[in-house]
N, C-alpha and C positions, 0 to 999 in steps of 0.2 A: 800836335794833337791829330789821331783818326778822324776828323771832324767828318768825313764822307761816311765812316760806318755810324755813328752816332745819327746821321741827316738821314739815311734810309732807315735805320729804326724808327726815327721820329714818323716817315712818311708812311713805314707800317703803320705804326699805332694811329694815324691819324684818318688816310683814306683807302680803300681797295686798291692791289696793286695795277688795275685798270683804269682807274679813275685818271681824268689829266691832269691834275693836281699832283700827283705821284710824285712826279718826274721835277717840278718845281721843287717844292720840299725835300727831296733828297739830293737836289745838285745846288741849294743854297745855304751857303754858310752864316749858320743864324749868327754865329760868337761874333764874326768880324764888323757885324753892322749890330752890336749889345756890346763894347768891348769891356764899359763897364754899368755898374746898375746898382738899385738899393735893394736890401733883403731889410723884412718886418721883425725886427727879435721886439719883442712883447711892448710893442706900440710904438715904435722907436725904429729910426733908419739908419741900417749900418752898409756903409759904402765897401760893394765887393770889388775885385780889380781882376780882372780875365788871366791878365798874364802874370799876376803873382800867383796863384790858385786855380793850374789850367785843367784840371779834373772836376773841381767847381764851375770853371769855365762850361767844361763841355756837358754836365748835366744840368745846370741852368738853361743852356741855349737850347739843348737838345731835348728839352722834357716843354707838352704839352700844356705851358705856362704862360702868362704875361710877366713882364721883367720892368718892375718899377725902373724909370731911367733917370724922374726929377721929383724932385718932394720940393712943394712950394717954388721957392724961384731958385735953387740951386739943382742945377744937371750934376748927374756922376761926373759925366767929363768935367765940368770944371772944380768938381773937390776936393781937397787935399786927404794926404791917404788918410783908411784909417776914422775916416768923417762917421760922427754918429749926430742923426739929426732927428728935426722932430716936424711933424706937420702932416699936408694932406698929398698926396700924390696927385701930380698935374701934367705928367706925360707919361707913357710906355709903349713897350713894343706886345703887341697885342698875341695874346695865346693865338700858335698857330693853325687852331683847328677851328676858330672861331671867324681868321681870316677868312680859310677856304672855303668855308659856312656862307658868311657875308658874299663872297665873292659868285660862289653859287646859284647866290638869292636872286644876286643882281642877273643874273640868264647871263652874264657871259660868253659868248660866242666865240669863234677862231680870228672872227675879222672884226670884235668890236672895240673901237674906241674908249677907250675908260678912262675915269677922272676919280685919282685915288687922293688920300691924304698921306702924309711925310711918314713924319713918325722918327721911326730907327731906318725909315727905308727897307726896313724889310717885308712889308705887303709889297710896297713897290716892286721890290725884285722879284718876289714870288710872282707878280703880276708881269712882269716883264719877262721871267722864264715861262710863263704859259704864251704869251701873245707876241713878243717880241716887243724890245723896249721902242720902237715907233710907233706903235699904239696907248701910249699907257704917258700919262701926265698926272704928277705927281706934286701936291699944295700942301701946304702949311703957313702959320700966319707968325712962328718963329724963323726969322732970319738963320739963327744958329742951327734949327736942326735938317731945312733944307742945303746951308752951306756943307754941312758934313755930311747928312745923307750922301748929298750929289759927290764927294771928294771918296766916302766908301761904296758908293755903286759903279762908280768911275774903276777903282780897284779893280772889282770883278768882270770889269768890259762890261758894262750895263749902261746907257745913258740916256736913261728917259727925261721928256721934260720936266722940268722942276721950277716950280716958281712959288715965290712969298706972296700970298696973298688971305685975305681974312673972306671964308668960307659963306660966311652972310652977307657979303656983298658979289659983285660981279666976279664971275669965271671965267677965264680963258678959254674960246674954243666952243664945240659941241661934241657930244660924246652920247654913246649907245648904250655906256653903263655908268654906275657912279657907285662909290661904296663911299658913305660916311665914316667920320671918325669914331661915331659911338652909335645905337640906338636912338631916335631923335624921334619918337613918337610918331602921332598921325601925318606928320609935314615935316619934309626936309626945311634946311634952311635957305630963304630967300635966294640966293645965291645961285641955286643947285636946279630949279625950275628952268630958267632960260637957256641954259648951256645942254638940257636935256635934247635930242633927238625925237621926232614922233618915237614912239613904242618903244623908249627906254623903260629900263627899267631899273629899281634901285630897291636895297633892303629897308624895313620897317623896322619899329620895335616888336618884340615877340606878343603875342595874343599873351592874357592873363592864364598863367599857369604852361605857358610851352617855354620851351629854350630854343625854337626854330625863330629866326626874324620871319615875317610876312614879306611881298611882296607884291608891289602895282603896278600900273603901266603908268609913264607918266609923258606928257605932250609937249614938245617944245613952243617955246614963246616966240614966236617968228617976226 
């Protein structure tokens, strides 16, 4: 797979070729941290596989999407081929124009600290190709997908901190930015207050009627 000319179209269509964000998104390979995922056929979850279907591979990864990765409590990784399932989706790898949105909101600087969540490890990396992965610590409160994140960000020479932990309680560290794992209204989650830095900052949910998150200043708990 061309996966490098596919990663620059994406970072066209996504930011200005000025923008720092640019240079993340066209040197990270979405496919390899999505290897597989679910697609919706008419209410219903049919389990794709990367490398049976690598031209499906590369316009899933490469198109300005989020990529179901679990329906209920089965991950693609662990499906058998072929899986057609049914339920709610309870993890993905987040469209990545929504990433660099969030990551924006949060005032990200060259030298800040940031405390992202897991995922597919692909904000991680994104976040690790803009700042350097010694900056950038990366949570989730599944075992499984910080094990494999960490095992495919390892791949690409990327090794940020990664650790299992549940986001409403205590955080490792302090930090100058934060990006949650979804919109979380007026208050982030308990968790997310103490590990803050004075004049951190972190994304909100969007104002009624914008598709922009807001953003605060928020005060460490010293």
């Amino acid at each position: 797979m061309d996966w490098e000319t596919h990663a620059r179209r994406l970072a066209a269509d996504t930011v200005r070729p000025e923008s720092r964000w640019y240079e993340p998104l066209a040197t990270t390979p979405r496919h390899l941290l999505v290897p597989r995922w679910w697609d919706n056929e008419g209410g219903r979850w049919a389990l794709r596989d990367g490398e049976s279907d690598p031209e499906a591979w590369a316009r899933a990864a490469y198109t300005d999407r989020a990529l179901v990765t679990q329906v209920g409590p089965l991950h693609a990784d662990h499906a058998e081929p072929e899986t057609v399932t049914e339920g709610r989706p309870t993890s993905s790898s987040t469209l990545p124009g929504l990433v660099v949105t969030m990551y924006r909101h949060a005032m990200i600087t060259d030298n800040s600290h940031v405390l992202v969540t897991t995922g597919t490890g692909y904000g991680t990396a994104l976040a690790c190709r803009r700042l350097g992965a010694e900056l950038v610590t990366s949570v989730d409160v599944d075992a499984h997908l910080v094990t494999t994140a960490r095992q495919r960000l390892q791949a690409l020479g990327l090794r940020p901190h990664l650790a299992v932990c549940d986001i409403t309680g205590p955080l490792p560290g302090e930090y100058d930015g934060s990006c949650p794992p979804c919109p979380c209204g007026p208050s982030r989650p308990p968790g997310w207050r103490p590990c803050a830095r004075a004049g951190a900052w972190s994304p909100r949910s969007p104002e009624p009627g914008s598709s922009s998150p807001r953003t605060r200043p928020t005060t460490a708990a010293r």
